[in-house]
Each structure stands twice: as structure tokens, then as C-alpha cells.
C-alpha positions as CSV (number, residue, x, y, z in Angstrom):
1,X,-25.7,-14.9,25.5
2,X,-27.5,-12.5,23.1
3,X,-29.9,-13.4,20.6
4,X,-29.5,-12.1,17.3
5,X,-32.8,-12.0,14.7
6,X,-32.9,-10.9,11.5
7,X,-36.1,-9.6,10.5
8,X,-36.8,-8.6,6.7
9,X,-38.8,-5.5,6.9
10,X,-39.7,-2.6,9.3
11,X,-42.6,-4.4,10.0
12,X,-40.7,-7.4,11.2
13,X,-38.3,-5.2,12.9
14,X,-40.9,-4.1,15.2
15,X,-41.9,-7.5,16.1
16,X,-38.3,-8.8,17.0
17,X,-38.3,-5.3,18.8
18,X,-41.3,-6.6,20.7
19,X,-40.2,-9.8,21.5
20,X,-36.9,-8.1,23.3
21,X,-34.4,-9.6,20.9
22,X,-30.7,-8.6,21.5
23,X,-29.6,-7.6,18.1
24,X,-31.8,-6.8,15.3
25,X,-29.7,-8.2,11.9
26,X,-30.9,-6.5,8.9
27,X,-30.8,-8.6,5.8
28,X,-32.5,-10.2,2.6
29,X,-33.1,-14.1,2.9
30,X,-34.1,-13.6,-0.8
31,X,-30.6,-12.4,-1.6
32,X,-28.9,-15.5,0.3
33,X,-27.3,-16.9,3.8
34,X,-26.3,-13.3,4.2
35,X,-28.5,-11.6,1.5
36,X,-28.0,-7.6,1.3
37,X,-30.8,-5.4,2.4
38,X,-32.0,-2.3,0.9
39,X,-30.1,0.9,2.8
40,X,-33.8,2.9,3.5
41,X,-35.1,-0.3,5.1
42,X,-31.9,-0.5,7.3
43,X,-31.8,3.4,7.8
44,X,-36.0,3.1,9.2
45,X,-34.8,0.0,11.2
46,X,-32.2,1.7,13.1
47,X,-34.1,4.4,13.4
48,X,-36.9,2.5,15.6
49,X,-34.4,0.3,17.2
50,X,-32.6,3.3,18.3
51,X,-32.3,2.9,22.4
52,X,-34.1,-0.7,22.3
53,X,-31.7,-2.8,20.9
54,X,-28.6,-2.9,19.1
55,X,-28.5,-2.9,14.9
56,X,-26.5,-5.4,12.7
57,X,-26.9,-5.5,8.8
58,X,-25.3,-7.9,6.3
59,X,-23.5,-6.7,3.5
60,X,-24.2,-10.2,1.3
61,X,-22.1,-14.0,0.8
62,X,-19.5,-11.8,-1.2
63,X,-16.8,-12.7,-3.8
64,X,-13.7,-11.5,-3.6
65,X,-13.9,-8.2,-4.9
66,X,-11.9,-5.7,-2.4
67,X,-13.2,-2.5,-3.8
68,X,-17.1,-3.6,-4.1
69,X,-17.3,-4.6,-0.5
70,X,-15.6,-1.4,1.2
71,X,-17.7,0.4,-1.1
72,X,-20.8,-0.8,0.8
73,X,-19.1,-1.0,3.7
74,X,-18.6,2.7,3.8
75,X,-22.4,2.9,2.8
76,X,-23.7,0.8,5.6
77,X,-21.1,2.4,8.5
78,X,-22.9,5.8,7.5
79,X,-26.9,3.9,8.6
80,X,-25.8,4.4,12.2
81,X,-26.1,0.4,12.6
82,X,-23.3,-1.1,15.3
83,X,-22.5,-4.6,13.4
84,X,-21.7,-5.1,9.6
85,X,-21.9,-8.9,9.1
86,X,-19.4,-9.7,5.9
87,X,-19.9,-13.6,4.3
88,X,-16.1,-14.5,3.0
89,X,-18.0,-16.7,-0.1
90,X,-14.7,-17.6,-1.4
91,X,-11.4,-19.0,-0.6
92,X,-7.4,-18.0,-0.2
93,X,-6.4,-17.0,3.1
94,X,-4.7,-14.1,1.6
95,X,-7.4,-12.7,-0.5
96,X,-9.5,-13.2,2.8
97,X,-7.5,-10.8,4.8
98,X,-7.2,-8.2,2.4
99,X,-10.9,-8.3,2.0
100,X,-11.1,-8.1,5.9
101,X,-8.5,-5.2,5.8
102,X,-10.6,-3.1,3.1
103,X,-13.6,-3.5,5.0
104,X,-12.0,-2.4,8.4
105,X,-10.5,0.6,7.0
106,X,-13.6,1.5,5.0
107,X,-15.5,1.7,8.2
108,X,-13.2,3.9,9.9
109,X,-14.2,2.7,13.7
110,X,-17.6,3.7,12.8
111,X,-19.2,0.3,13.3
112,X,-18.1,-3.0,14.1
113,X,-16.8,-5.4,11.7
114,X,-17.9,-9.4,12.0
115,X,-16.1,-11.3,9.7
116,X,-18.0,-14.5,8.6
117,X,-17.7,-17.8,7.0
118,X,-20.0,-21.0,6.5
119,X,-19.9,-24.2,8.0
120,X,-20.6,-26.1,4.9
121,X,-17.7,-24.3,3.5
122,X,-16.1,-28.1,1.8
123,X,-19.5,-28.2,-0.1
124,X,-19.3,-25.0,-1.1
125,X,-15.9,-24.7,-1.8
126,X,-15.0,-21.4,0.6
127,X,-12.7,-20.8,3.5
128,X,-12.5,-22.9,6.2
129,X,-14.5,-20.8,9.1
130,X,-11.8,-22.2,11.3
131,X,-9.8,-19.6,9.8
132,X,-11.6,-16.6,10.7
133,X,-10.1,-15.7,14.2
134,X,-6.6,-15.2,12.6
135,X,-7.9,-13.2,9.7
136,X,-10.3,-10.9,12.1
137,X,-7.6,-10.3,14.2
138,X,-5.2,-9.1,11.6
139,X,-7.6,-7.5,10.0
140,X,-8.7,-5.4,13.3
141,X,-12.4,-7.0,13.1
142,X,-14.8,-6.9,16.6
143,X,-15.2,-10.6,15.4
144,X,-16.4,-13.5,13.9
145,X,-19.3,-15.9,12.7
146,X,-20.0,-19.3,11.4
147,X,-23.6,-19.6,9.5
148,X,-24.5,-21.9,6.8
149,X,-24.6,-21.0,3.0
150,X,-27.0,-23.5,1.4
151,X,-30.5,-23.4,3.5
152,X,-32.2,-27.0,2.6
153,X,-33.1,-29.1,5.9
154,X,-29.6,-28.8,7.4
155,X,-28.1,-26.7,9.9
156,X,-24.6,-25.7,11.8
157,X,-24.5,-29.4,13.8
158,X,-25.2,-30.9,10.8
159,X,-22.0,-29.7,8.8
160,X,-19.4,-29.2,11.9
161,X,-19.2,-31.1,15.2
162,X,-19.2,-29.4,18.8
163,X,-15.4,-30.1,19.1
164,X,-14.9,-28.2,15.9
165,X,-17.4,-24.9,16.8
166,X,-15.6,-25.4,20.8
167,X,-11.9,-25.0,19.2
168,X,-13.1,-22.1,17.3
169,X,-14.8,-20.3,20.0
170,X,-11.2,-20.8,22.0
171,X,-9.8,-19.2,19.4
172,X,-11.6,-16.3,18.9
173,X,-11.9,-15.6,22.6
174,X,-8.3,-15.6,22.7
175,X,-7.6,-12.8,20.5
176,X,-10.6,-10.7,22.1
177,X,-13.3,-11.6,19.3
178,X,-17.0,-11.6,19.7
179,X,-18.7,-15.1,18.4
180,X,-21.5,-15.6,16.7
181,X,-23.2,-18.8,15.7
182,X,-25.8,-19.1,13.5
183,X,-26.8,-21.4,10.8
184,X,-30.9,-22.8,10.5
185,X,-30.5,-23.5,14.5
186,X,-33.5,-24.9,16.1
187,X,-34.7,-24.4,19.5
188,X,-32.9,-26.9,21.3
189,X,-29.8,-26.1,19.4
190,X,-29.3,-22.4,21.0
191,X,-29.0,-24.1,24.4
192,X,-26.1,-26.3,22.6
193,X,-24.7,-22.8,21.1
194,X,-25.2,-21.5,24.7
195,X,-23.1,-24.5,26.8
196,X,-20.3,-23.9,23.9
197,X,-19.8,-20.1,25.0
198,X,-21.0,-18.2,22.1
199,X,-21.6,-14.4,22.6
200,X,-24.1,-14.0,20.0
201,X,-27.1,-16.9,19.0
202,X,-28.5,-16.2,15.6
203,X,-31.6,-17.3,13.9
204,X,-34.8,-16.4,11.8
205,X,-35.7,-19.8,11.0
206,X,-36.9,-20.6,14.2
207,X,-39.1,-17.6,14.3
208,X,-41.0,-17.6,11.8
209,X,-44.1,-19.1,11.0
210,X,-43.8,-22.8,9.1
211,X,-40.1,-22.2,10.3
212,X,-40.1,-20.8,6.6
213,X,-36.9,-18.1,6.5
214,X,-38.5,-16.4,3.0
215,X,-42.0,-16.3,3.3
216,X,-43.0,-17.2,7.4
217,X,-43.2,-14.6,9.1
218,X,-41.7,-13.8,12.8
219,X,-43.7,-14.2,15.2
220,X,-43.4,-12.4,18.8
221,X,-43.6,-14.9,21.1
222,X,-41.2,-17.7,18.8
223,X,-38.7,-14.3,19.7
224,X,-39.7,-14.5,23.3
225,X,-39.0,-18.3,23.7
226,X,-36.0,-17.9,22.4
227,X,-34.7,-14.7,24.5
228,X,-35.8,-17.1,27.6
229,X,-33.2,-19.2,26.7
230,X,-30.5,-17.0,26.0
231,X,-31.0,-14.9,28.9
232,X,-30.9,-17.5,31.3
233,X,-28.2,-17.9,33.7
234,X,-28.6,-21.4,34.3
235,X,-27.5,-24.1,31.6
């Protein structure tokens, strides 16, 4: 399984780069779940990631507003990054795919496309992330993720059950999506994200310092512990 970090700045970049993370997710925990960087902070990223590890960025927890979003997707798929993670913060199953759609075609085959949803979605009255695999696949997405929207004390486990995040991991893996799970996990979570057979463990959280997601910041060997774990081969 790959481990996914999203740092905040170059500087942080170099320390999940250090600590031999996966995926280095580009986004703005001030902005949100899936808060929208800056594209010169992505653009240096990439640019020091380049051969080391592979680049994500997140495009924001977006309304449904077609146009907006392929807009920035077109931005983003010109950075050179290989994800672009895009937050459906809204609901209709048909206004989700033709957001999906306008995104995919925006891109071009450029960059890979993860479509994402929340597992608190019935608090926060979006789609169901159960939905995802059917709208990816339509939609000609790489794949899918589940993180959390609101970031106060509780996580993925705490909003869907195992039997839930198991039948949507089927799913995906059926029609050829990648997985991702994310969501305030703690340590002994990834190895529960792990035994469920997700591609893709994502965190910042659990790496930085306080486990404070706005103002800790990552530290090396919290990035380390964690790539242990999701490198293993044993359970």
C-alpha cells in the first residue's frame, strides 16, 4: 500500500520527501478537507519531487460548478503533477458525473483524475462516497477516495464501518479503480486501511507535530513510522 502525505509548503515537501513517502499531495488544510494550494508552490513541489516520488494536488471540497473546476483542472494537469484529487462537496448523482466528465476531459490524459467524496457525507449533506466507483468509471477517472470533510476529533472509522469502506473498495477494484482512504487516520488505523485493501493510505494528521493538521508541523520520522507500515508485506 502507498502512503500518501500532504505537506503544505516546499519546506514540508522536502521532509515527506525525506521520510520516503509514496505520494506527495499538495494542498491547503487552511482552505479545507481538500483545501486548494497555490499553483507556484505545487509547480516548486513537483519540481523537487521529480524522480523521488510521485505528485498529487487537490483542487478544493468543490460546489457544483462544471466550468470552475475544469478550469483548474486544466491549470493543475499543466504543473506536471500525476494525481488531481477533486472533493464532490455536493449532491445529485447526475450533477456528480458531469462534474467528473468536465474534469476528465479538461485534463486530456495528462494526469490522473481521483474523484472524491467524504465519509461524513449525511452530516454534511453531499453524495454518498459509496457512489463514487460508478461515477469514476463513467466518467473515465484513475479512481476514487473517501476522506472526511469536517476535521474536529473524528475520523473515517468514526463516520463509516469497515463493512461499508470493504464493499466500496470491491467496488472500485472491480471497475479497475485506484482507492484511497484517508480521513484524520491515526497510526493504528492505516494497518486497518491496509487489511481492507486500499491502494493508497492518506494522512497529515498523524505527522505532524501535536497531530495539529494547520499549524504542527511534519515531522520526518512520524513519515518514516508510517511508510514501515505501509510497506510491509506482512499484516
Amino acid at each position: 500500500m502507498k502512503l500518501l502525505v500532504s505537506p503544505y509548503t516546499v519546506e514540508e515537501a522536502g521532509e515527506v520527501l525525506k521520510g520516503r513517502a509514496d505520494i506527495i499531495d499538495v494542498k491547503n488544510p487552511k482552505e479545507g478537507s481538500l483545501g486548494a494550494n497555490f499553483p507556484w508552490v505545487i509547480r516548486d513541489i513537483v519540481s523537487i519531487a521529480e524522480g523521488k516520488a510521485e505528485t498529487s494536488a487537490t483542487m478544493g471540497d468543490l460546489k457544483f460548478k462544471p466550468g470552475q473546476a475544469s478550469q483548474a483542472a486544466f491549470g493543475l494537469s499543466l504543473l506536471g503533477i500525476d494525481y488531481i484529487k477533486a472533493g464532490l462537496a455536493f449532491t445529485g448523482m447526475e450533477r456528480a458525473e458531469e462534474m467528473a466528465r468536465s474534469i476528465v476531459k479538461a485534463v486530456e490524459g495528462r494526469t490522473k483524475v481521483i474523484i472524491a467524496g467524504y465519509a461524513d457525507y449525511a452530516l454534511i449533506k453531499t453524495l454518498s462516497p459509496l457512489e463514487l466507483p460508478a461515477i469514476a468509471e463513467k466518467a473515465g477517472a484513475h479512481g476514487v477516495m473517501i476522506d472526511t470533510f469536517t476535521k474536529k476529533g473524528r475520523g473515517l472509522f468514526d463516520f463509516m464501518s469497515e463493512e461499508e469502506l470493504s464493499v466500496f473498495i470491491e467496488e472500485a477494484h472491480s471497475k479497475n479503480l485506484e482507492v484511497a482512504l484517508a480521513g484524520s487516520l491515526k497510526e493504528e488505523q492505516i494497518l486497518r486501511v491496509k487489511k481492507l485493501g486500499a491502494d493508497i493510505a492518506g494522512v497529515r494528521g498523524a505527522v505532524c507535530s501535536g497531530g495539529d493538521r494547520v499549524n504542527g508541523k511534519i515531522s520526518i520520522e512520524r513519515v518514516k513510522e508510517l511508510k514501515k507500515i505501509c510497506s510491509a508485506k506482512s499484516l
